[in-house]
C-alpha positions in Angstrom: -3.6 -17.0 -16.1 -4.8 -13.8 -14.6 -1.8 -11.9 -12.2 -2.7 -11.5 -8.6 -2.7 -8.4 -6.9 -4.1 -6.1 -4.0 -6.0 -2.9 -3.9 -5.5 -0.9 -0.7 -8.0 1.6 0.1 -7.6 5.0 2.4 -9.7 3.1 4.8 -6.9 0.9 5.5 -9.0 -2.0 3.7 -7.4 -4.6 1.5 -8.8 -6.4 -1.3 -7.0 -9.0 -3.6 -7.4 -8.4 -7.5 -7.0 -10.8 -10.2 -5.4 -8.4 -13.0 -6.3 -9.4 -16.9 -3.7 -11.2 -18.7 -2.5 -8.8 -21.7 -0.6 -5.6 -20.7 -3.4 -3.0 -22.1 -6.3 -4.8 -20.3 -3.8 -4.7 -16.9 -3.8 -0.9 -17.0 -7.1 -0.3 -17.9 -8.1 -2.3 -15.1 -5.6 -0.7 -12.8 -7.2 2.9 -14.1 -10.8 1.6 -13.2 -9.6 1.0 -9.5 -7.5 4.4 -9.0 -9.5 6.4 -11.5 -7.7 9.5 -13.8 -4.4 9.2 -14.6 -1.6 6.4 -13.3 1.9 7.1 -11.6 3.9 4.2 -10.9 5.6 4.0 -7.0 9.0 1.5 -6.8 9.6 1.8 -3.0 10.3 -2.2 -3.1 12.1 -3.7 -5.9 9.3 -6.7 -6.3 6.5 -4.6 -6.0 5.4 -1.2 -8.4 2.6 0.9 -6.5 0.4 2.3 -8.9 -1.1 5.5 -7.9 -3.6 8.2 -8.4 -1.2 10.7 -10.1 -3.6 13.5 -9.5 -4.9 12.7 -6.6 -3.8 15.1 -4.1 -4.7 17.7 -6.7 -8.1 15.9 -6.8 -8.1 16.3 -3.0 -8.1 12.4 -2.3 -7.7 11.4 0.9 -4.8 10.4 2.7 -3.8 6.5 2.0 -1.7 6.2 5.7 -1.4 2.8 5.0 0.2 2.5 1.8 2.6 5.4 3.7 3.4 3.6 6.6 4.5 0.5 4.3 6.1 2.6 1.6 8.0 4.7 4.0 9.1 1.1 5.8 10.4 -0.6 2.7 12.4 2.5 1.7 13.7 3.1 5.4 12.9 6.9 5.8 9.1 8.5 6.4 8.2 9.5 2.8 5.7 12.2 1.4 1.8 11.6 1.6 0.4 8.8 -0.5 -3.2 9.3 -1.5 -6.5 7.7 -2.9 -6.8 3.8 -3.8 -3.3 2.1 -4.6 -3.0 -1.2 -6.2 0.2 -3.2 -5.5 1.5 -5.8 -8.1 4.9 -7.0 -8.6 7.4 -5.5 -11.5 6.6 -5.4 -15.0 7.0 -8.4 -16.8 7.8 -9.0 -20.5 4.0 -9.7 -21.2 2.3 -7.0 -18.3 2.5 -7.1 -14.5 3.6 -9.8 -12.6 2.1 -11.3 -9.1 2.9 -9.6 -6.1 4.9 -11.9 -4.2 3.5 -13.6 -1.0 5.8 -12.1 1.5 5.0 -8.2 0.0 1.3 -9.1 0.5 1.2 -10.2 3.7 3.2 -7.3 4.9 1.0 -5.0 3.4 -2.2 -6.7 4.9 -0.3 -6.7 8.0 0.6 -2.8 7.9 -2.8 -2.5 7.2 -4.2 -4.2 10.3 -1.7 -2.7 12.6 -2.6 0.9 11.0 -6.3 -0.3 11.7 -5.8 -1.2 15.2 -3.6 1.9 16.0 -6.3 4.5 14.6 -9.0 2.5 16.4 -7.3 2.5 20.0 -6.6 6.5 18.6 -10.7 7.0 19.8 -9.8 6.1 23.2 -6.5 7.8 23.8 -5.9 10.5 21.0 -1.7 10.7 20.2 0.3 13.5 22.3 1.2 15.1 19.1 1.1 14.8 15.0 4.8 13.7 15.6 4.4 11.0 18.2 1.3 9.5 15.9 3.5 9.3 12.6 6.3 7.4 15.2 3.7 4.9 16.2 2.6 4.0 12.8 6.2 4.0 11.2 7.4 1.9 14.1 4.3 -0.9 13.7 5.5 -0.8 9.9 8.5 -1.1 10.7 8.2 -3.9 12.9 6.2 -5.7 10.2 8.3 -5.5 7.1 11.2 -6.5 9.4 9.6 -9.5 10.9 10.5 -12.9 9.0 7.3 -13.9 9.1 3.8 -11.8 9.7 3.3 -13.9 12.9 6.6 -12.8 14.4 5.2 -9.2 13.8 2.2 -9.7 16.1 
């Protein structure tokens, strides 16, 4: 039974994967997605974020959504997160497990509230770099905090 996943793209997109089986073919799927080499992220302890571990090097571009969620499961703003990042849940004895339900749906959640906050960002541009990384922290916050996504709206 193939493990579920989600890919999470710079342009705050979300896609669900269906990861192979067997360990080897999990990462060599996982490389395909990110591309180059793999760093692993634990900012949740169900879920391992597995990163471009070149990327900024590579000049990839900022993933503010990943952020935004990473920096709300660990409580604190965190460094820059960039390129393609695929979420899954922790290693397993046989590969990666599912991501878990709730992790998902806060993630496609921080993802349409980053969406939405960007968009309105046309409009009415933030009063500063500061009070933009407060908005998107707080909606992330909100999210991950919420027992439910639908209490987060």
């Amino acid at each position: 039974m193939a493990t579920t996943a989600l890919l999470i793209n710079p342009n705050h997109r979300t896609a669900g994967l269906q990861l192979p089986d067997k360990a080897d073919d999990q990462v060599r799927m996982l490389r395909e997605k990110i591309g180059g080499t793999l760093d692993q992220g634990i900012y949740h302890r169900r879920a391992v974020l597995h990163i471009a571990g070149n990327g900024r090097s590579e000049g990839l571009p900022a993933n503010l959504v990943v952020w935004a969620l990473a920096s709300a499961w660990r409580g604190i703003p965190l460094y820059p997160i960039v390129g393609p990042v695929v979420i899954t849940g922790p290693d397993g004895p046989d590969g990666y497990l599912d991501i878990d339900e709730d992790l998902r749906a806060q993630a496609e959640g921080v993802a349409r509230a980053v969406q939405q906050t960007t968009s309105a960002w046309r409009q009415q541009r933030p009063q500063s770099e500061e009070a933009a990384v407060e908005a998107i922290l707080a909606c992330a916050q909100r999210i991950v905090s919420a027992p439910t996504c639908q209490d987060a709206r």
